[in-house]
C-alpha positions in Angstrom: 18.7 22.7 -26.0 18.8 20.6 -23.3 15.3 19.8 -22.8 14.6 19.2 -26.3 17.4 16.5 -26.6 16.6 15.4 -23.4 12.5 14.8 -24.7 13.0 12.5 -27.6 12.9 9.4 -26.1 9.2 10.4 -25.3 8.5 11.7 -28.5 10.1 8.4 -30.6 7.8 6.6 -28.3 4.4 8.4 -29.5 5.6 8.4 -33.3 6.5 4.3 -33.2 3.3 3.5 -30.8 1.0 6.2 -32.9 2.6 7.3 -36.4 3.8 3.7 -37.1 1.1 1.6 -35.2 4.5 -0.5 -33.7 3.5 -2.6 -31.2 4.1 -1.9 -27.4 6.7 -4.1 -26.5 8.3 -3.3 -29.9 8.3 0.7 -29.2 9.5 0.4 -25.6 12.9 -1.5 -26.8 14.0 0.5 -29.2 13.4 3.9 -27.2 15.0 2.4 -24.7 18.1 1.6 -26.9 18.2 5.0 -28.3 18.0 6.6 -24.8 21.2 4.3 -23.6 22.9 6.1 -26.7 21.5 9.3 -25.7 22.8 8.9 -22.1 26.3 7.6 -23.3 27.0 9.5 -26.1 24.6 13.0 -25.1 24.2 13.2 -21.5 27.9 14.2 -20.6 28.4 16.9 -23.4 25.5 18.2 -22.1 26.6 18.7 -18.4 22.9 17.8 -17.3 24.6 14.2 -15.4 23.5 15.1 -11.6 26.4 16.5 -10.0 26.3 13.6 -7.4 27.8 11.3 -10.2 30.6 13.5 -11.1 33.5 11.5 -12.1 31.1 8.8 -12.0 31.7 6.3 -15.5 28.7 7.3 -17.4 28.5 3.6 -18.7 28.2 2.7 -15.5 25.3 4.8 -14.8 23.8 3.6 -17.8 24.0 -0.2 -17.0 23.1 0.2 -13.3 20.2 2.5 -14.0 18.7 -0.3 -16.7 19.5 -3.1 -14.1 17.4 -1.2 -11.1 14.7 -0.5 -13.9 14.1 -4.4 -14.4 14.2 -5.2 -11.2 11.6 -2.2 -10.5 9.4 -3.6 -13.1 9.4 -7.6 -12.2 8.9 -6.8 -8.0 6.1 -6.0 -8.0 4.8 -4.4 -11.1 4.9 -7.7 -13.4 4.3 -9.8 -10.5 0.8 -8.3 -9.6 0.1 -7.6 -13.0 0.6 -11.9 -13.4 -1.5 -12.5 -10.6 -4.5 -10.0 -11.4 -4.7 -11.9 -14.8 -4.0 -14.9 -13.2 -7.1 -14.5 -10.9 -10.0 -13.2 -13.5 -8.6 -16.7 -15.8 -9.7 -19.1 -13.0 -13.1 -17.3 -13.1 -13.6 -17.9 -16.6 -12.3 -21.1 -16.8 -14.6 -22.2 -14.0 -17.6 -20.4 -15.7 -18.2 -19.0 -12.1 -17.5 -15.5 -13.8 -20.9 -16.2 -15.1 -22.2 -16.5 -11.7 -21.2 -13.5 -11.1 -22.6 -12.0 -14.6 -26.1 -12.8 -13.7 -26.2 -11.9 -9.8 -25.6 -8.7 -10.9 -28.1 -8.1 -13.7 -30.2 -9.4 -11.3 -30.4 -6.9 -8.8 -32.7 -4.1 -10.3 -34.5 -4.0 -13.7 -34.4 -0.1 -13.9 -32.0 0.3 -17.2 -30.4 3.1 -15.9 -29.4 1.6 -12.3 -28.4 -1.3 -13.9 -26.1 0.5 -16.4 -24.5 2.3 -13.4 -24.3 -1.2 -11.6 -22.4 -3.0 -13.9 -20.0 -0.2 -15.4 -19.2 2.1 -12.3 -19.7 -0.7 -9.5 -18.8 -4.4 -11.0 -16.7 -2.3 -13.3 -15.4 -0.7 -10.3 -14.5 -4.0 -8.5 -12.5 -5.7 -11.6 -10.3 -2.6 -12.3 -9.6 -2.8 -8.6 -8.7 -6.4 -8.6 -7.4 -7.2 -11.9 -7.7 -3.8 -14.2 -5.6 -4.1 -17.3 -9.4 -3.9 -19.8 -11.1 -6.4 -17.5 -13.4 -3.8 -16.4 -14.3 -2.6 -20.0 -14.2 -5.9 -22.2 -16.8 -8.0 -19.1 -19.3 -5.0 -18.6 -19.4 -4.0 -22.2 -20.1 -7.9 -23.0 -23.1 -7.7 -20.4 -24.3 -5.1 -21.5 -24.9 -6.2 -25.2 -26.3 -9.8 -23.6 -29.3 -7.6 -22.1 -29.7 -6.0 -25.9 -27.9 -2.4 -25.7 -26.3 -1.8 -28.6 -22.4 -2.4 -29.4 -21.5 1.5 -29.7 -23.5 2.4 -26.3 -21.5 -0.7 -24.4 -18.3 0.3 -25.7 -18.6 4.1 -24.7 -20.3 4.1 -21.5 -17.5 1.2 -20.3 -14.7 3.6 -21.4 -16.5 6.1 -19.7 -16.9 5.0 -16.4 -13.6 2.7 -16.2 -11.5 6.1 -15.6 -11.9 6.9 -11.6 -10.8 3.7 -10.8 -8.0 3.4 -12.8 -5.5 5.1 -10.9 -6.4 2.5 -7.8 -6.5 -0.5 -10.4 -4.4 -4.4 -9.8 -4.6 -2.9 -6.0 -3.3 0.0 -6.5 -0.4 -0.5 -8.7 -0.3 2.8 -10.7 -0.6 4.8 -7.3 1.6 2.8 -5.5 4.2 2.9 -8.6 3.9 6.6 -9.0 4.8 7.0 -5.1 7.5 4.8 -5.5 9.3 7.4 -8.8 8.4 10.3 -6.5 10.4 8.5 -3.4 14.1 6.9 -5.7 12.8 3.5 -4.4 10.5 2.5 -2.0 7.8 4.6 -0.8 7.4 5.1 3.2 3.2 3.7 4.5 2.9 7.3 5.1 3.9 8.8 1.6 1.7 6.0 0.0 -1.2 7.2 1.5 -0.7 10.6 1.3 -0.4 10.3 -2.5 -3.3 8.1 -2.4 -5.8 10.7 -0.8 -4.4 13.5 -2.6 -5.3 10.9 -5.5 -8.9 11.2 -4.4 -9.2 14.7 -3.9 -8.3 15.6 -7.0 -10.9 13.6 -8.8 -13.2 14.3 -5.9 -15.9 16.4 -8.5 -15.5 13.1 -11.2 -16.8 10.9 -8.3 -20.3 12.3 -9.1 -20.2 13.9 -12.3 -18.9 10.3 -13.9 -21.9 8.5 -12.7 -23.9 11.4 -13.6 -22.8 10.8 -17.1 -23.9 7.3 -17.4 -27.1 8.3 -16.0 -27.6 10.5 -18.8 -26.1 8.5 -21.8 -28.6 5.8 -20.7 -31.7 8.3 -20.5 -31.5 11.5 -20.8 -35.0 12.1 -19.9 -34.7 11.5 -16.2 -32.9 14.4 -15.1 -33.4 14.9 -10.9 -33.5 11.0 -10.7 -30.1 11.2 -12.7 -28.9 13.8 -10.4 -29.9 12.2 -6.9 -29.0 8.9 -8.0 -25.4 10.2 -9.1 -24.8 12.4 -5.8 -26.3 9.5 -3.9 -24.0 6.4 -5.3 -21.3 9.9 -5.4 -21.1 10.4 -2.0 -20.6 7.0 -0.8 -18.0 5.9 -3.1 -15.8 8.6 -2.2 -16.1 8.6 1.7 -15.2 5.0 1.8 -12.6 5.7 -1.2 -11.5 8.7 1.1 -10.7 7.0 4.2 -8.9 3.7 2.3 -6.9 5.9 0.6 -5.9 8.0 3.7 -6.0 5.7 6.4 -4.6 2.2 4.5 -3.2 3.7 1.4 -4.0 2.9 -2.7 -4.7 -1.1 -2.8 -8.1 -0.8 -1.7 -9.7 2.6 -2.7 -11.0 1.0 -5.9 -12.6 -2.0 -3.9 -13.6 -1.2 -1.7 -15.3 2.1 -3.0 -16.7 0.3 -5.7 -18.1 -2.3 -3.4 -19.6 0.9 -1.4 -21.3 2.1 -4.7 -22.7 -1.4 -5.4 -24.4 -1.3 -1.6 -25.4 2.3 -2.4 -27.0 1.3 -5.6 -28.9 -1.4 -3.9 -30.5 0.6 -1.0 -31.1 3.2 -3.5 -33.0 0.4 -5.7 -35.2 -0.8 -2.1 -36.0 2.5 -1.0 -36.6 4.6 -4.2 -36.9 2.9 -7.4 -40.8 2.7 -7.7 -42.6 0.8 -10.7 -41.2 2.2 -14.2 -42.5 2.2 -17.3 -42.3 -1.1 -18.8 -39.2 0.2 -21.8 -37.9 1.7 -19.4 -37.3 -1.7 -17.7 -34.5 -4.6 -18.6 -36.5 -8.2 -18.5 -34.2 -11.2 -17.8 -35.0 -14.7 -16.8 -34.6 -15.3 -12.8 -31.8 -17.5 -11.5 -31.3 -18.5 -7.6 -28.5 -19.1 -6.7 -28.0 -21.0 -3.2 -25.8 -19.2 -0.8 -23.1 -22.3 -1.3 -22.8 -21.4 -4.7 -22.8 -17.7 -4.3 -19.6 -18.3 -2.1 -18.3 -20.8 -4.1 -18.5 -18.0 -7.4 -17.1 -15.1 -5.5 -14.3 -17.0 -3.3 -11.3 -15.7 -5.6 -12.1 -12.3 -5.6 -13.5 -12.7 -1.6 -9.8 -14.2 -0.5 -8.2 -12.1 -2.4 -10.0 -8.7 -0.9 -9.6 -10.5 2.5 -5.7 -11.4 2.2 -5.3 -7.4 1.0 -7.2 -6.4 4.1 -5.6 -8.7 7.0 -2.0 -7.6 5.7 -2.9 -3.7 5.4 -2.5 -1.4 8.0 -5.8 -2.5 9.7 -4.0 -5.7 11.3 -0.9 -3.4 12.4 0.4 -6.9 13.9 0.3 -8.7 11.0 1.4 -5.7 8.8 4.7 -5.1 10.2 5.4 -8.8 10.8 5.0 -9.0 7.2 6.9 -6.1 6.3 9.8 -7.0 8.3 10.0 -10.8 7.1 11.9 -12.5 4.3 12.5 -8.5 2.7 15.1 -8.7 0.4 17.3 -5.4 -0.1 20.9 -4.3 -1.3 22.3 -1.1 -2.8 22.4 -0.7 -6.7 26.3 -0.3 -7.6 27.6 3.1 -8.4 24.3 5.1 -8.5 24.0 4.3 -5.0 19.8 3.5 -5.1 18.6 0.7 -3.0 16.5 -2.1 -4.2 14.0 -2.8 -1.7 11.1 -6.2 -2.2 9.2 -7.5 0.2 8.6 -11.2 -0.5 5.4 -11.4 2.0 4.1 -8.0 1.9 3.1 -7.4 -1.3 -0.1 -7.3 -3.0 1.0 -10.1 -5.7 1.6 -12.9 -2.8 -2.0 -11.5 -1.6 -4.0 -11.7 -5.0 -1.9 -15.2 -6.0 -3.1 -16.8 -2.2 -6.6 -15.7 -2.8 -6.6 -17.2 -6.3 -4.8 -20.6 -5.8 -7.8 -21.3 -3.1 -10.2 -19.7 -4.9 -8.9 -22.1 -7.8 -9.2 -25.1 -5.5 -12.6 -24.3 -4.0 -13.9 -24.2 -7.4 -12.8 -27.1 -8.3 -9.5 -26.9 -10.2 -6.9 -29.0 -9.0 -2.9 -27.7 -8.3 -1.7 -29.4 -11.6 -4.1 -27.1 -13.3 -3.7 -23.7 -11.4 0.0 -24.3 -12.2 -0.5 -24.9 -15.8 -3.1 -22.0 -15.9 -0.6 -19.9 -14.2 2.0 -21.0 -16.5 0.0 -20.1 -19.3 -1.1 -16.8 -18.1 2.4 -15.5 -17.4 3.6 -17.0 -21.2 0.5 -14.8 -22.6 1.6 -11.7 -20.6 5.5 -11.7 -21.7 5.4 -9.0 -24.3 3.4 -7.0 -21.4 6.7 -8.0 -19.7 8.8 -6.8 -22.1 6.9 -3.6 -21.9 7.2 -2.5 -18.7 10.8 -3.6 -18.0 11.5 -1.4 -20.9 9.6 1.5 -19.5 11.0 1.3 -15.9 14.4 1.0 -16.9 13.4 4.1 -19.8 12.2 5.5 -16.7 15.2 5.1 -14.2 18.0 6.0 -16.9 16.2 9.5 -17.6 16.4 10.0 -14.2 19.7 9.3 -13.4 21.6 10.9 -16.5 19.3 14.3 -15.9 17.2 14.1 -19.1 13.9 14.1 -16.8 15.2 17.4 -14.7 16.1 18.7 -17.9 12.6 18.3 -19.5 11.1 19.6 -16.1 13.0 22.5 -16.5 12.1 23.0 -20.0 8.4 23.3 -19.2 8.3 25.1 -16.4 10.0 27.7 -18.1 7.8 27.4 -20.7 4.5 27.6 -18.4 5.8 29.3 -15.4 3.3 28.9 -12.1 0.7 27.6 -14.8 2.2 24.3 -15.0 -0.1 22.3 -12.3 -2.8 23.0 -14.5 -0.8 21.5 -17.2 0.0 18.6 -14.6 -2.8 16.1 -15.5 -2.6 16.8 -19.2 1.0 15.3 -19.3 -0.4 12.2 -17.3 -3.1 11.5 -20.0 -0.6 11.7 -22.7 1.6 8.7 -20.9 -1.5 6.7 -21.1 -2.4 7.6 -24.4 0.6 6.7 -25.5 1.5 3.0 -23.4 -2.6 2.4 -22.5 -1.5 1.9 -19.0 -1.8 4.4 -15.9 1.1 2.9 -14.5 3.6 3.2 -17.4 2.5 6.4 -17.6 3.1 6.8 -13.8 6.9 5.1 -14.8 7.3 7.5 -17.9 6.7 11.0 -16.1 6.1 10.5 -12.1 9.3 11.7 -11.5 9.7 14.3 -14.0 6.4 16.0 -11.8 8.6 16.2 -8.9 11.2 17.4 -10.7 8.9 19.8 -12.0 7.7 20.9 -8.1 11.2 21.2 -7.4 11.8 23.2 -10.0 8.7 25.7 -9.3 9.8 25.8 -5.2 7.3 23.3 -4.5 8.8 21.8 -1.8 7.1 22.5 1.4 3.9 21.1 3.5 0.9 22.6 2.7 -2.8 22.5 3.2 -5.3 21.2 0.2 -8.7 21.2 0.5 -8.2 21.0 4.1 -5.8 18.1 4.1 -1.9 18.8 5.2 0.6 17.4 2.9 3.9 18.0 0.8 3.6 19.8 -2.6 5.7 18.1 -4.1 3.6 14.7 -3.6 0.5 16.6 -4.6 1.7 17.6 -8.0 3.0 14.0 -8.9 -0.8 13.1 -7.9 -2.1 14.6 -10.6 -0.1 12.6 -13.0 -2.1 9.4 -11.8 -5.2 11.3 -11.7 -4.9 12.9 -15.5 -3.6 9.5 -16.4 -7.4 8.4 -16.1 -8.7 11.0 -19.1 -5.8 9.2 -20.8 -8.0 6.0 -20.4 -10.3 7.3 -22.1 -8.8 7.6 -25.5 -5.9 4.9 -25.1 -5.7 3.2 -28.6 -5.1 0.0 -26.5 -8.2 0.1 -24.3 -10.4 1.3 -27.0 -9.4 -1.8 -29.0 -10.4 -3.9 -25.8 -13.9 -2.2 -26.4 -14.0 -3.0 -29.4 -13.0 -6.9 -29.1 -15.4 -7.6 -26.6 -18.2 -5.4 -28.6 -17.2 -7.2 -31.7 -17.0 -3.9 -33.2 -13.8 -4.6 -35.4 -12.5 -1.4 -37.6 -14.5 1.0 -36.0 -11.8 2.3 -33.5 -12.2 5.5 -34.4 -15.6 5.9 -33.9 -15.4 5.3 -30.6 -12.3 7.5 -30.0 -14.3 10.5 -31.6 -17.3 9.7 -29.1 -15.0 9.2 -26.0 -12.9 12.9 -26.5 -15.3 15.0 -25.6 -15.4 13.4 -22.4 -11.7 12.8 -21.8 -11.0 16.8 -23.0 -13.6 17.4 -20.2 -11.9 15.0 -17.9 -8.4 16.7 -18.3 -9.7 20.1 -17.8 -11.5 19.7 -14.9 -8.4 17.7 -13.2 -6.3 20.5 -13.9 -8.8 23.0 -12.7 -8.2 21.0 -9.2 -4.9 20.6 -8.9 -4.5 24.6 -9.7 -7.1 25.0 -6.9 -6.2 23.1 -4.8 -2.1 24.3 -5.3 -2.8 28.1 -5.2 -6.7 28.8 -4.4 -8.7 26.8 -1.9 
């Protein structure tokens, strides 16, 4: 009984978001109001309250829970998520972004390399930077420029934005999940072991994803497909690999995506011989000096540089950041601590890098402040969202509803449950259309679930040690991504930038074979990697 009182916040959230078509920021508030009156009014008759808050004042719990959610979702979630947007606006008001449009296209004229270039590696890149339908709404617009049709742009875009996902706004919905996991802030070390574990559970998708864009572009090539995809594969998640596991998850999308581009490239010199002419993409030839290559590329150049020199590969500058101007204090009487760091975080890193970008490109202050401005005005019921969500998140937690719904399903799916792991991650992006409010919404209830099931302990998976626990909530973020696929909100970014109004669910029949395939294969991983290999 428990566990189906305990679920209907989640469920009120998928009937206002889907059943009604209710707006996001909309759907969040008023689940969130009706959990506060399930946590005051429920929770206690229940006796699911965590025993550490006996005699506790359930109101306060209630209030102090919400409180730690906002501040949770403004440092950093809202911050980056300002910033990210922030930085691809400056681009585009600039025009450089177009700069960047045509350097790309380009680089080969072999359709197929150039699909996989722009959606899997530029693609790659702006979910990495800025994410949020950047990486399907500028590809997709590309790719219809060079004459491939609306339907074909909007799929293949879905398609490939789902790897990097989980490593998108640098990192955000893998460094938010690690956060749930950890009742605050997340230890360097649990950060990237989440991060890798991240990887190797999507470690098959790394070639079979490409594989598919090979195909949707021609089917007719089959053992170019197949090299090309294990090629660009294998270098995308080595570099993705060792960011993840040696820096942690804000730049695995990056930089892996930057690694894909390079392979791509030397794939194109070495082995791309003279195709038939439809087989080729013709576009008019641009040079472009080296000054205004720099100039085009300098917000999304600081921005990777600011990430890099504050990570873990300047161990100086890392913990000098870490350790300055950190703001912390204990959350009244559920006894959490709030922990921000003002200069460590990726939002000071992507704001630097686009405030002199802005300027190199010629913007002045005045403007980046009135562009910023702007940019966070725009993004406020985004706001709204997420502080709903966090705070939906954190009061589930601390009145027991998430331990109760844990318990609920692994009773209901016994030592089978990891394989259901990745399938409840893809609903929680179905549903809010982000990885990272889906990370918010069920992160935690995966550990609960581990905890639940004994999985407690350190472990070996596919040859690399780590905690169970961790490893299960992984595959929240990594199922998330087959969510992507069929999110009503990123499908309706496809079809804005396609210009394929009312035809929403045409794309969303075309993209679930691909996302069923996506979960099912996740799962498959997790199991194996939990119990098998």
């Amino acid at each position: 009984m428990a566990a189906i009182v305990s679920v209907i916040p989640i469920i009120l959230l998928f009937v206002l978001m889907m059943g009604l078509k209710m707006s996001g920021w909309k759907s969040a508030l008023i689940t969130l109001i009706v959990t506060i009156l399930l946590a005051v009014l429920v929770a206690p008759s229940m006796g699911i309250v965590p025993e550490k808050y006996s005699g506790t004042s359930i109101y306060g719990i209630t209030f102090w829970s919400v409180v730690e959610g906002c501040l949770k979702a403004c440092f950093p979630i809202i911050l980056i998520i300002i910033c990210a947007i922030f930085s691809y606006n400056i681009l585009v008001e600039t025009k450089e972004i177009e700069t960047i449009k045509t350097q790309f296209i380009q680089l080969t004229s072999d359709k197929g390399l150039l699909v996989l270039l722009l959606t899997w590696g530029f693609g790659g890149v702006l979910e990495g930077m800025a994410g949020f339908g950047t990486a399907v709404a500028i590809p997709a617009a590309i790719l219809i420029g060079l004459g491939f049709k609306p339907m074909f742009s909007a799929v293949i875009c879905l398609v490939a934005n789902t790897v990097a996902v989980g490593f998108g706004a640098v990192g955000l919905p893998a460094t938010t999940l690690a956060n749930q996991v950890a009742d605050g802030t997340a230890s360097p070390e649990m950060l990237c072991e989440v991060a890798t574990f991240i990887i190797l559970q999507l470690s098959l998708m790394f070639y079979i994803t490409p594989f598919l864009i090979l195909m949707m572009t021609d089917r007719t090539k089959v053992m170019k497909n197949i090299t090309l995809a294990l090629f660009v594969g294998t270098f995308s998640i080595l570099v993705q690999f060792c960011c993840a596991h040696f820096l942690g998850p804000e730049t695995p999308a990056i930089l892996g995506s930057v690694a894909a581009i390079i392979a791509m490239l030397i794939y194109n010199k070495l082995f791309i011989r003279d195709e038939n002419p439809n087989d080729e993409v013709h576009i008019e030839k641009k040079k472009f000096g080296i000054a205004k290559t720099l100039k085009a590329w300098s917000v999304y150049g600081l921005i990777i540089f600011f990430i890099l020199i504050s990570s873990k590969i300047v161990p100086a500058m890392n913990e000098l950041l870490k350790s300055t101007l950190v703001t912390k204090f204990d959350i009244p009487v559920i006894g959490n601590t709030f922990s921000f760091g003002w200069l460590s975080n990726a939002g000071l890193m992507i704001f630097l890098g686009a405030m002199i970008g802005g300027l190199i490109q010629g913007l002045s202050f005045g403007k980046l402040m009135k562009m910023l401005a702007k940019t966070t005005i725009n993004l406020q019921k985004t706001a709204i969202t997420i502080c709903c969500l966090v705070a939906l998140a954190m009061l589930m937690n601390n009145t027991g509803m998430t331990l109760a719904i844990a318990t609920g399903l692994v009773a209901l799916t016994g030592v089978a449950f990891p394989f259901f792991a990745p399938l409840i991650g893809s609903i929680g992006t179905f549903v809010t259309g982000s990885a990272t409010s889906a990370n918010i919404l069920f992160g935690k209830l995966q550990a609960a679930a581990a905890g639940q099931l004994g999985l407690v302990n350190d472990a070996q998976f596919f040859g690399v040690s780590g905690n169970e626990t961790n490893w299960l909530a992984a595959a929240n973020c990594a199922g998330s991504e087959g969510g992507k696929l069929l999110s009503p909100q990123s499908i309706a970014i496809a079809t804005a930038a396609c210009d394929m109004e009312g035809q929403d669910g045409d794309i969303m029949r075309k993209t679930m074979p691909f996302a069923i395939f996506w979960i099912l294969m996740n799962g498959l991983m997790v199991f194996l990697g939990l119990h098998v290999i």
